[in-house]
N, C-alpha and C positions, 0 to 999 in steps of 0.2 A: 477306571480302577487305578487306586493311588500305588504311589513304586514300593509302598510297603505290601501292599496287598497283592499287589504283583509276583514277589520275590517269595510269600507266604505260597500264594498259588504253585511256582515253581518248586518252591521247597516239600508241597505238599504230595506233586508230583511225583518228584524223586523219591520220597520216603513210601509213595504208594508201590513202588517195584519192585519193595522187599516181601517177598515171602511171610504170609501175617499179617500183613495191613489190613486194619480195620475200619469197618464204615463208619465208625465215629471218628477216626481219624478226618472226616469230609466236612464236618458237621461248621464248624467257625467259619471258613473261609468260602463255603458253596455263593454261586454268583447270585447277586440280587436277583429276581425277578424283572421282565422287562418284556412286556407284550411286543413282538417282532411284527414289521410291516413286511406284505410280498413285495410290495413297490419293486419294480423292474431299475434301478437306479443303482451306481454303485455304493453310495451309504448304506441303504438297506442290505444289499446283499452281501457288505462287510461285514454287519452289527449281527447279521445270524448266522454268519461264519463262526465271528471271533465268540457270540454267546455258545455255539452249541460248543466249539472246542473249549471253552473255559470249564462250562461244564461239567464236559468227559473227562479233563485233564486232571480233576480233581477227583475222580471218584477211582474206589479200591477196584483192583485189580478182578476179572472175572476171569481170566485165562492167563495162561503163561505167556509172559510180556517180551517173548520173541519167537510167538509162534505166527500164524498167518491170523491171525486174527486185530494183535497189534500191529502187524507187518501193516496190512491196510490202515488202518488210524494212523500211522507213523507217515505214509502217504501222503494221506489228508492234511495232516499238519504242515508238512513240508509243503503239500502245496498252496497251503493257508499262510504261511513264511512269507512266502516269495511273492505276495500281491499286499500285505499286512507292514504296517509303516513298527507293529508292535515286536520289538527282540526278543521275547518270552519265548517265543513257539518256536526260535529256533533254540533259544538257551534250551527249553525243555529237550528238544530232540538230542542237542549234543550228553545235556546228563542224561538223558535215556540209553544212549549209544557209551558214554562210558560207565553208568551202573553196569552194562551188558558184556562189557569188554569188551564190543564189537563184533559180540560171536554172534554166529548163526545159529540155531535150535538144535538140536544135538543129535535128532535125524538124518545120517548122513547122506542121503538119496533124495527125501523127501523133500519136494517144492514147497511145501507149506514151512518149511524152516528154513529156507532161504529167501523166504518174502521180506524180513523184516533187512536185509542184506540192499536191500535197492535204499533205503533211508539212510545207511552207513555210507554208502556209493556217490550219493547223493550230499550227503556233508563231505567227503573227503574231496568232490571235484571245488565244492567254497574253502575248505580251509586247507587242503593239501597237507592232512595229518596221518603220514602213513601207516600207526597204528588203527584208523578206520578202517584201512582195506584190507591189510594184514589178513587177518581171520577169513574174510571170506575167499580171498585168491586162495590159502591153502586150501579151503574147502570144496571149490571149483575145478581148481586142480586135480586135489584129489579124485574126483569126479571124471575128470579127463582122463586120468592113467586109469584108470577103473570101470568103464564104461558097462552098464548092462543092457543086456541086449535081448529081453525075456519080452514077448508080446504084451499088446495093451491090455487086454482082458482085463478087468477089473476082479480085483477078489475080496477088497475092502480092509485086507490086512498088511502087506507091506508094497506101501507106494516107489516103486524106485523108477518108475518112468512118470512120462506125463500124462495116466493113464484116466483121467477126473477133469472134464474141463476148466475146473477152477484155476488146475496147476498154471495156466495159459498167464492168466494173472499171477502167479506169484513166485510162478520161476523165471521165464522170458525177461520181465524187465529188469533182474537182477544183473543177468549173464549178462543182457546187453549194455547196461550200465557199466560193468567190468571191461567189455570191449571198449566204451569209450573211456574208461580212466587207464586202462594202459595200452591200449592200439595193438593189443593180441587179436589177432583172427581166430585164434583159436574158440576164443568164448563166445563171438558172430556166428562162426560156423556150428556149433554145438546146438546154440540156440535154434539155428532157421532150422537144421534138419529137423530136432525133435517137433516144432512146432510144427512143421509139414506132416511129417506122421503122426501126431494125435491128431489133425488135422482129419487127414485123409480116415483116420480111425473112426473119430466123432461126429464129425461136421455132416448135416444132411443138406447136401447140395441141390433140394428140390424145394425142400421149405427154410433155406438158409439159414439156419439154424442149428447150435451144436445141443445132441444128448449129453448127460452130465458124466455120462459110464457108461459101461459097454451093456449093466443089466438093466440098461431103458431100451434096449431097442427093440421088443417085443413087448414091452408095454404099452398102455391104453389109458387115456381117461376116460370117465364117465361117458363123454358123449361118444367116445370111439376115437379120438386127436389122439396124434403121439406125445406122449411126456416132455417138454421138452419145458423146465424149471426156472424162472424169469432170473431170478441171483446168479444161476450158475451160467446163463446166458449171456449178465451184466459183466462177469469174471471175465468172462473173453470180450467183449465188446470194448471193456476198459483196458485190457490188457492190449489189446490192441494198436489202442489210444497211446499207453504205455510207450511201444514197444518201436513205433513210425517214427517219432521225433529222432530216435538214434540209428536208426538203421541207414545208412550212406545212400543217398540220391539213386548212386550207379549201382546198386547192390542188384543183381539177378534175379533175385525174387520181388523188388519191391514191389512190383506190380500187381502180382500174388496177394503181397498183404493190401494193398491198398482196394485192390478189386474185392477182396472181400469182408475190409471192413462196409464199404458201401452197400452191398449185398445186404450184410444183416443190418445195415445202419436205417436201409428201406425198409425191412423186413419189422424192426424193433418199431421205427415208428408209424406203420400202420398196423400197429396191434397195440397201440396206446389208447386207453379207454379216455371218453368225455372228460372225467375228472384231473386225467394228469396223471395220475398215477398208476403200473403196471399189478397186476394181481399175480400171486405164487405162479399160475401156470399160465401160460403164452396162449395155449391155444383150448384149454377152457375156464377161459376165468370167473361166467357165471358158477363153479363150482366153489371155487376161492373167492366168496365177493368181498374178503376185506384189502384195501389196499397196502403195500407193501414198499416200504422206502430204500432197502439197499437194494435189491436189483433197481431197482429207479433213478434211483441217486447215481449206480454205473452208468445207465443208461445216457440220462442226463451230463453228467461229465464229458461223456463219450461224443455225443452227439455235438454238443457246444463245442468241444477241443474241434471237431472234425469241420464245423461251420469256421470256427475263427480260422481255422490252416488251410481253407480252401478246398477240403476233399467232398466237403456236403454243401448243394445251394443254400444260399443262405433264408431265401423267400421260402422255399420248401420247407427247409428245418427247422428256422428260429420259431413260429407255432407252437411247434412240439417240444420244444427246450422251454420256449416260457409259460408251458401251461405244465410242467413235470417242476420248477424248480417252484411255482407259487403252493404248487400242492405242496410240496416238499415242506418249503418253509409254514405251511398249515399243519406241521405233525410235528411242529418245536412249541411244546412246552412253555409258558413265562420263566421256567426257571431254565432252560437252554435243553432238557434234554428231549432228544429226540428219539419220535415213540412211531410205532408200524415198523419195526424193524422184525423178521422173522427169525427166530434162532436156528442158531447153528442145524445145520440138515444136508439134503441130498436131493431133495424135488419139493415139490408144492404140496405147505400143510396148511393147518388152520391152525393158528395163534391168537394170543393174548395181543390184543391191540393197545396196550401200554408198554409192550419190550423194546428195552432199546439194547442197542451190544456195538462192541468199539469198532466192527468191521461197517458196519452201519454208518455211523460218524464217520468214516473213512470216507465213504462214501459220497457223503452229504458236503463235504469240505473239498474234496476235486471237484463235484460238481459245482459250486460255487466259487470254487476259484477259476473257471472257466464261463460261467455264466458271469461273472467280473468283468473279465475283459470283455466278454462280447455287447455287455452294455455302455462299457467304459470305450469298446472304439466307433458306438454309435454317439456318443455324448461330443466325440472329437468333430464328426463330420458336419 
């Protein structure tokens, strides 16, 4: 892509975050076409990086562009940044982060409005521009002097704990992010207790595995298996992932997380079908036979981040990393978008097997910025 087409792309970006953007607005500048190889090599797995976020990056807005939906895409890009030789994807993030004023969603309790907070956190430790953190510290803060203390019971109307395991993802890496840009204990310690009590809330310590809310645990599938929702699985498995890189060596609990990312790291990948691909529910997926790319794409993220850092064998797990990222790259489109995405929900449904949606992308772009490197430090050896 030439630097005009570039800066078109970016500008198209920026102007997709106002309120009223229109899908014709997509229509000049969408990416050519370009048949993507799975090839295990890091060229390929840059080329459907950078096509699926060129993409996404140009098309109008389907949700509020600092809820938890962009929060995830803002992820993926970031981590598409930071292995990509190309400055767009970080230019995009900073005008995303100042159209946004670096605010958080305007939910003040709600994890899903502080997702998009870990991509501000994230630019502010490269450019050290204190207007990035600004917004979120008072919002954490506030949070701190304010703490609620109401059980997790789920009721589906107002979220102010971490009471949905999705929140695992999209509050946790925020907070800790804020512990490492300014070396307050406070927002380490906030995070590990909450995460331990949704924890001990959600998580079934017999099938390793977290419910998505409290009104799955007397729930059933078809065959009689308990609910347990492959996305809202990848939420926490990636969050995880998230969340170890910053948590300090000697931290008290690491062992905690680390013992049970592995737990479901086992758990996730022997309930990975032939194809590569995980289906809406874990433990009946001939019910759901179509496959499904963002819990997969967590999945996949998760699993490669945990091979390259040592915490998963690598003979054990790269298998199952490269038979999830080929499939993966088998549900991108010639034109970059990526489809088997299941929409927005709560457990395993049947979908339209051409959806695709920005938390999806999110998805697909950790994963392969991790399946990068893990081919890229076999390419050295």
């Amino acid at each position: 892509m030439g630097l005009m087409k570039k800066l078109a792309a970016l500008l198209l970006f920026v102007l997709s975050l106002r309120p009223g953007a229109q899908a014709a607005d997509t229509q000049e500048t969408a990416p050519q076409p370009h048949k993507l190889s799975a090839e295990l090599a890091t060229g390929p797995v840059m080329r459907a990086m950078e096509q699926v976020a060129d993409w996404q990056l140009v098309q109008p807005p389907k949700h509020r562009t600092d809820d938890w939906t962009y929060g995830a895409l803002y992820a993926g890009v970031m981590a598409l940044e930071r292995v990509s030789r190309d400055p767009k994807y970080l230019e995009a993030m900073i005008a995303m982060g100042r159209s946004q004023e670096w605010k958080p969603g305007s939910r003040t309790y709600d994890a899903d409005d502080v997702c998009v907070c870990q991509t501000y956190l994230e630019l502010y430790q490269e450019r050290h521009d204190p207007a990035m953190v600004g917004p979120t510290k008072e919002r954490l803060d506030y949070i701190l002097a304010n703490p609620k203390t109401n059980d997790l019971h789920f009721n589906g109307k107002e979220k102010v704990r971490w009471s949905w395991c999705d929140a695992l993802f999209m509050g946790p890496p925020a907070w800790i992010r804020l512990y490492t840009a300014t070396d307050d204990k406070r927002y380490l310690d906030f995070m590990d207790r909450e995460w331990w009590a949704t924890s001990d809330f959600l998580y079934d310590k017999t099938e390793h595995l977290y419910y998505r809310d409290s009104t799955y645990f007397e729930k059933r599938e078809a065959n009689g298996q308990k609910v347990f929702w492959s996305r809202g699985n990848g939420w926490v498995l990636a969050g995880l992932a998230r969340v170890l890189p910053f948590l300090p060596p000697q931290h008290p609990h690491r062992n905690l997380y680390e013992q049970q990312f592995k737990d479901m790291a086992a758990r996730i990948a022997a309930l990975q079908p032939s194809d590569g691909l995980w289906r809406p529910s874990l433990l009946d997926a001939p019910a759901y036979p179509l496959k499904e790319t963002s819990g997969s794409g967590f999945y996949t993220f998760a699993l490669a981040w945990g091979i390259n850092n040592g915490l998963l064998d690598r003979a054990t797990y790269e298998p199952t990393v490269r038979r999830a990222w080929q499939a993966l790259v088998g549900c991108v489109t010639p034109g970059g978008k990526l489809e088997h995405v299941q929409p927005i929900g709560a457990d395993p449904k049947a979908f339209d097997p051409t959806w695709s949606d920005v938390y999806g992308v999110g998805a697909f772009l950790l994963a392969g910025s991790e399946m990068h490197r893990l081919v890229a430090a076999q390419a050295t050896k």
